[in-house]
C-alpha positions as CSV (number, residue, x, y, z in Angstrom):
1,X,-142.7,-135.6,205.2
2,X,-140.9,-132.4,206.1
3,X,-138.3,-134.4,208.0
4,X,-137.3,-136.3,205.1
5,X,-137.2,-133.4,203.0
6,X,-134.7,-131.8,204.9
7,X,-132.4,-134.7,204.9
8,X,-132.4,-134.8,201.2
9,X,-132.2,-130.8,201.1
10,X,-128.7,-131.0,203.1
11,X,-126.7,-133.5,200.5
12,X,-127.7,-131.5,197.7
13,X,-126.4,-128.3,199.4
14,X,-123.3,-129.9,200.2
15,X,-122.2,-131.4,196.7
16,X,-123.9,-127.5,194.8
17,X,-121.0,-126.5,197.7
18,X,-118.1,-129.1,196.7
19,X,-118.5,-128.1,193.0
20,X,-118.3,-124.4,193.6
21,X,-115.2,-125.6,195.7
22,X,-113.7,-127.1,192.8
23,X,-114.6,-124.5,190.2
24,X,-113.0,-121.9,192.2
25,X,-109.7,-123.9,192.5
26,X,-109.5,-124.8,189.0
27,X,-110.0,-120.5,188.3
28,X,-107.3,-120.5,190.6
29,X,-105.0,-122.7,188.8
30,X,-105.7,-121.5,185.2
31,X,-105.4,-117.8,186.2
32,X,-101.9,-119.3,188.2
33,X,-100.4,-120.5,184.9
34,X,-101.5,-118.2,182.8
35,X,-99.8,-115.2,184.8
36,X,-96.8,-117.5,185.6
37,X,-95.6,-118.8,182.4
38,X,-92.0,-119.3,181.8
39,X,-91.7,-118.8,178.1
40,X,-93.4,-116.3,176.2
41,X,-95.4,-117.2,172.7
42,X,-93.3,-114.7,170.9
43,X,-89.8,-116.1,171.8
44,X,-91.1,-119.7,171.0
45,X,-92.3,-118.5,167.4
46,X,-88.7,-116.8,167.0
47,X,-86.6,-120.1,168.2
48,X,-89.3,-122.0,166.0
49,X,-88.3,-119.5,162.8
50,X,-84.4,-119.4,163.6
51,X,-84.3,-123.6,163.8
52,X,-86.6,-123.4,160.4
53,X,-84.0,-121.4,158.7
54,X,-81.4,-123.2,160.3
55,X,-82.4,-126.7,159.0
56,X,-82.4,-125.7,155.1
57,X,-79.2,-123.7,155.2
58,X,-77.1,-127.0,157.1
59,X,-78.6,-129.3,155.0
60,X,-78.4,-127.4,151.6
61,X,-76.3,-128.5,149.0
62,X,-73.8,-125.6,148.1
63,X,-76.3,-124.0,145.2
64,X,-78.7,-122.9,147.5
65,X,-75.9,-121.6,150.2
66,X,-74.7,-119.3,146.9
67,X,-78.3,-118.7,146.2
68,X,-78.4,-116.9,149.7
69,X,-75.0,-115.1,149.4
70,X,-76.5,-111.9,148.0
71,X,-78.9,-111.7,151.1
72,X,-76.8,-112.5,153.5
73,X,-73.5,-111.4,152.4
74,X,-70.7,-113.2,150.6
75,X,-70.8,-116.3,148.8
76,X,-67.2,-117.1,150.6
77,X,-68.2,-116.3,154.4
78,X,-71.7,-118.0,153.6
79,X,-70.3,-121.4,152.4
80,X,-67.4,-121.1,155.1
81,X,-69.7,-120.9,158.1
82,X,-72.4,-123.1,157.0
83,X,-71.6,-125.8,159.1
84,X,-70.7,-123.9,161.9
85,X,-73.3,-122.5,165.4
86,X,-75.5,-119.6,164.0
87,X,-74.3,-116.5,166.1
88,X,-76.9,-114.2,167.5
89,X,-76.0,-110.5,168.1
90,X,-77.9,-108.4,171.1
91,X,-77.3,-104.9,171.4
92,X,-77.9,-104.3,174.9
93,X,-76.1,-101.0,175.6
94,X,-77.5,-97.3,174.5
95,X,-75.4,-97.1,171.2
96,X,-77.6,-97.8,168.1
97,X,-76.4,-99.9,165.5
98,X,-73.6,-101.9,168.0
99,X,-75.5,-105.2,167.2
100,X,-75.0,-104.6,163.4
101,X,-71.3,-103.2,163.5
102,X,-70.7,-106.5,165.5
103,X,-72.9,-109.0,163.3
104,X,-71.3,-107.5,160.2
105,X,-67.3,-107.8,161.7
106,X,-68.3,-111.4,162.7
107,X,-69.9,-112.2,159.3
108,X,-67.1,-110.9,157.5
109,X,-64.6,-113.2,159.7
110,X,-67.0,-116.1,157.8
111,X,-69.4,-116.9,160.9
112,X,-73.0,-117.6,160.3
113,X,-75.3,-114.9,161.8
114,X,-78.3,-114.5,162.6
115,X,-80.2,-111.0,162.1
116,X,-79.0,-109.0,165.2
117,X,-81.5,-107.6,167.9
118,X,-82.0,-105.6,171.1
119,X,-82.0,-106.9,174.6
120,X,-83.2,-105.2,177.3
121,X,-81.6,-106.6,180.5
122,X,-80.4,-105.0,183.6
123,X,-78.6,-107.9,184.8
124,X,-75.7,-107.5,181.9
125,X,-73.8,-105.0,182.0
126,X,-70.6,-106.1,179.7
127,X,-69.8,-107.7,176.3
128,X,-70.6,-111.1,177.3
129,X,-70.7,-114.6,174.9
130,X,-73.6,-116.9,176.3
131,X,-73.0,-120.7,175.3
132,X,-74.1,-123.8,175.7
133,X,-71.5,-126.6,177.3
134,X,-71.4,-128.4,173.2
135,X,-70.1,-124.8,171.8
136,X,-67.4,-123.7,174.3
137,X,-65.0,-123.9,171.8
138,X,-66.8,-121.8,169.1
139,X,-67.3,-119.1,172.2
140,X,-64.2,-118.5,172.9
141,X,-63.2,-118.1,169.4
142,X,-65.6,-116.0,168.9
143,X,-64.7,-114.1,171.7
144,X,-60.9,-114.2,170.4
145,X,-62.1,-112.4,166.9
146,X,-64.1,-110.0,168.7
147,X,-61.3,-108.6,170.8
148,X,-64.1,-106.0,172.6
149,X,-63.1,-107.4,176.3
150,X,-66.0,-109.9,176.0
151,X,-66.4,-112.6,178.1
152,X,-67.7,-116.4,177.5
153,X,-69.7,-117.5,179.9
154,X,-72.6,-120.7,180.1
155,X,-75.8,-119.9,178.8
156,X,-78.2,-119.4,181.7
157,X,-81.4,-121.1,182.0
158,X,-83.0,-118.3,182.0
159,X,-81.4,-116.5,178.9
160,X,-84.0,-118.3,176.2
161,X,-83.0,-116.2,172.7
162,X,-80.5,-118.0,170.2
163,X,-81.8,-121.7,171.0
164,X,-79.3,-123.9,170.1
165,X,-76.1,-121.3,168.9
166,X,-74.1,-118.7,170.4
167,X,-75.7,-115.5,171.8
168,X,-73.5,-112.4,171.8
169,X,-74.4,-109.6,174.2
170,X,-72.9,-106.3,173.2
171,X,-72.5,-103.1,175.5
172,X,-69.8,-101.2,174.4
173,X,-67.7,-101.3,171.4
């Protein structure tokens, strides 16, 4: 009998073996996307927020869009640039307040804005209009009304803040 129960004894060693095997390559793979993700959970819950309050604000009739004007400025530059790209200001120099200096000139020249932000980024390092290939247009007039020496360039792929409008990157004034 103890030749036969050495032949069973090696099968079940191998497959305990080929399971551990497999256990330790799936740890491998969840750790591997975990630590490698692309997209953080924070910038998908702002994208999800700006599209949420882009979607009542397009497709509000033009009593809710004077509702709003006290918040967000003017009844005028608030009807104006409802139907146009929300604009997204980053302050990515070392002067405070840049990003609200520049959200408040563009709001007053009736473009709808987002709340402006900081970006920390080595990789810019001048005033710089990020668009997608449907609001080249709207860049480069933005870029004409700010008159800071910006430049309009395409969004890259890896720039993922202001989904779906025009991202302004601010340095200097």
């Amino acid at each position: 009998m103890a030749p036969e129960s050495d032949n069973t004894r090696l099968p079940l060693r191998a497959g305990a073996m080929l399971l551990f095997a497999i256990a330790v390559v799936c740890i491998g793979l969840g750790w591997h996307s975990a630590v490698t993700t692309t997209s953080s959970p924070e910038a998908d819950l702002r994208a999800a927020a700006s599209s949420a309050s882009e979607t009542p604000s397009s497709s509000a009739g033009s009593s809710s869009a004077e509702a709003g004007a006290p918040a967000s400025g003017t009844s005028s530059s608030t009807s104006a640039s409802a139907s146009g790209p929300l604009v997204c200001v980053y302050n990515a120099g070392s002067q405070s307040g840049l990003a609200v200096e520049v959200t408040d000139t563009l709001k007053a020249k009736g473009y709808r804005t987002s709340e402006p932000g900081n970006l920390q980024s080595a990789s810019i390092t001048e005033n710089t209009v990020f668009y997608t290939p449907s609001l080249r247009d709207e860049a480069e007039k933005v870029v004409a009304d700010l008159d800071n020496g910006a430049t309009a360039d395409p969004r890259p792929s890896a720039f993922t803040q202001c989904r779906g409008g025009i991202a302004v990157i601010v340095i200097t004034r």
